[in-house]
N, C-alpha and C positions, 0 to 999 in steps of 0.2 A: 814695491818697485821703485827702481830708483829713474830720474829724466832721460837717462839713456838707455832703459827699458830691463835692467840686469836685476833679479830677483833680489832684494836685501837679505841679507842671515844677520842677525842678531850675533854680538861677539859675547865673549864671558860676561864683559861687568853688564849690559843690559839684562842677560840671564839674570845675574846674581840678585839685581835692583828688582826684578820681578820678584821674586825668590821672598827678600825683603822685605818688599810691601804686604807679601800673603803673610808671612810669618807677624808681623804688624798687624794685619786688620784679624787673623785668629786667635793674638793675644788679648785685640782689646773686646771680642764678642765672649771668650775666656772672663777677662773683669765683668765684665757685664752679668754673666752666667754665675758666677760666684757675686756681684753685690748684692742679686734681687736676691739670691737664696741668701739673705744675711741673717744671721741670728738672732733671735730674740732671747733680748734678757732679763723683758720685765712685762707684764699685762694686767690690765686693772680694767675696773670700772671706773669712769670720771662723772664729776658731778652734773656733768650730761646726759647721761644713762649711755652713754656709747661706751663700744669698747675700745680701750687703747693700747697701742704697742710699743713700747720703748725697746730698739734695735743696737746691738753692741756696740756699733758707732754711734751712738749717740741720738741718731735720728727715731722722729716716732712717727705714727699713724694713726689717726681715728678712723676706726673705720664704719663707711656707712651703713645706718643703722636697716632694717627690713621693714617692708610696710606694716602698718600698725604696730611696729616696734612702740614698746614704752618704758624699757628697760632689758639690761642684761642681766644673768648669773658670772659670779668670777671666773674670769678666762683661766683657764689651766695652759702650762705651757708643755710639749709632749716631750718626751727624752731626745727626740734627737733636734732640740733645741730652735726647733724652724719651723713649728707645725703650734699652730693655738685654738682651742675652740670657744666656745661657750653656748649657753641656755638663751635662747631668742623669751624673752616675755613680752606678752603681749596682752590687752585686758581682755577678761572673757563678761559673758554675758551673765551667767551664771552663779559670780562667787563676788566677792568683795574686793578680791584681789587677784593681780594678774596670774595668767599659769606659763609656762613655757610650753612653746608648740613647736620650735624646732631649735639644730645643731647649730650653728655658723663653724666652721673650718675655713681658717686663714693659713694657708701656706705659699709664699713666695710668692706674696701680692694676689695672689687668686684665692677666689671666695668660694666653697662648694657650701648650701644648704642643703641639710638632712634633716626630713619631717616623714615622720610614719604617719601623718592624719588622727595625731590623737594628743591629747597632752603627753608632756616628755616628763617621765619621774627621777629618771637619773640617767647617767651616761658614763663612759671611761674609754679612756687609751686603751687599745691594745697594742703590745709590743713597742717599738718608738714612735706611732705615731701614725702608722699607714694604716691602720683601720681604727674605728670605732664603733662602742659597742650603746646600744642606746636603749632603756625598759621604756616600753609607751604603755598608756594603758588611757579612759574613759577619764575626765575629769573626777566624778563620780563614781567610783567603781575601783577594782583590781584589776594588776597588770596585764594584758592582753600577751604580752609576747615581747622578745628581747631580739634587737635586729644588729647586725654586725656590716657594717658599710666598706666601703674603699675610703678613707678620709681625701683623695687627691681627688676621684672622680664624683665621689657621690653615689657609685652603685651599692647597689646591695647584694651582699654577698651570701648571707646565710641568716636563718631567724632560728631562733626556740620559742616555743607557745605555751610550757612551763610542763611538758608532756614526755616523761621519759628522764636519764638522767641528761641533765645540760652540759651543752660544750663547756669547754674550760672558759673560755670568753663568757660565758651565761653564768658562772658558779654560784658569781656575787649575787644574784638576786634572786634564786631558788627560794629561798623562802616568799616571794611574792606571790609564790604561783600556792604555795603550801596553806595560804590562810594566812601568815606573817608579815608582819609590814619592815622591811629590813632597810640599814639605815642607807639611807642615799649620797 
């Protein structure tokens, strides 16, 4: 309302300056939305037992370690270049040396852990990177069962118990369940 009480309408260039400014602040939640998903084009263990990420701009990460963490396995980086996991070790009671009890999945700054509650004997991508596939079994003992997660949420999605013929995600480790110890 204007002093003499006559309702304002807004002319073109106000419109357009609106217009403007949206088209601005969608561009820059755009950058934003494409920097955190930035690629990775390098991951390691450092002589910290953490793992690190070196990102195609140059930037890196270490990322914080899990409680009673005392070491990682080598981060794998997943095909569609934005997704990394690795083997949590941690010592156990048991043996001399540490075992891995669970996943870490690192994708675009968010951490999901995946642990079936047993030691971890091996794990893989499936497809580029949206799920993973993980053999858990008893420190002591033979594989219990092969679990296939969401690598983004963390759920789980399907298992085999080594009973029947295995999904295609399960193939690799059939012999675990057969008496064979197949390589990891």
């Amino acid at each position: 309302m204007t002093a003499s009480g006559k309702k304002r309408v807004p002319n073109r260039s106000t419109i357009a300056r609106v217009f403007c400014r949206i088209g601005l602040l969608l561009s820059l939640l755009l950058l934003i939305a494409v920097a955190d998903g930035q690629t990775v084009a390098r991951a390691y263990v450092g002589q910290d037992a953490k793992a690190h990420m070196i990102f195609a701009n140059g930037a890196e990460e270490i990322v914080t370690p899990e409680p009673q963490q005392v070491g990682c396995l080598e981060p794998v980086i997943a095909r569609d270049k934005r997704t990394v996991a690795w083997s949590v070790l941690v010592d156990n009671c048991c043996t001399s040396y540490p075992v891995a009890t669970a996943v870490v999945v690192h994708r675009n700054r968010r951490k999901v852990v995946l642990s079936t509650g047993q030691m971890i004997y091996g794990w893989q991508f499936v497809g580029d990177g949206k799920r993973i596939a993980v053999l858990s079994g008893p420190v002591h003992g033979s594989a219990t069962g092969v679990y296939l997660y969401d690598s983004r949420s963390g759920k789980l999605v399907a298992m085999w118990q080594g009973k029947g013929k295995p999904p295609k995600w399960a193939e690799r480790w059939k012999a675990e369940f057969d008496g064979e110890r197949a390589s990891l």
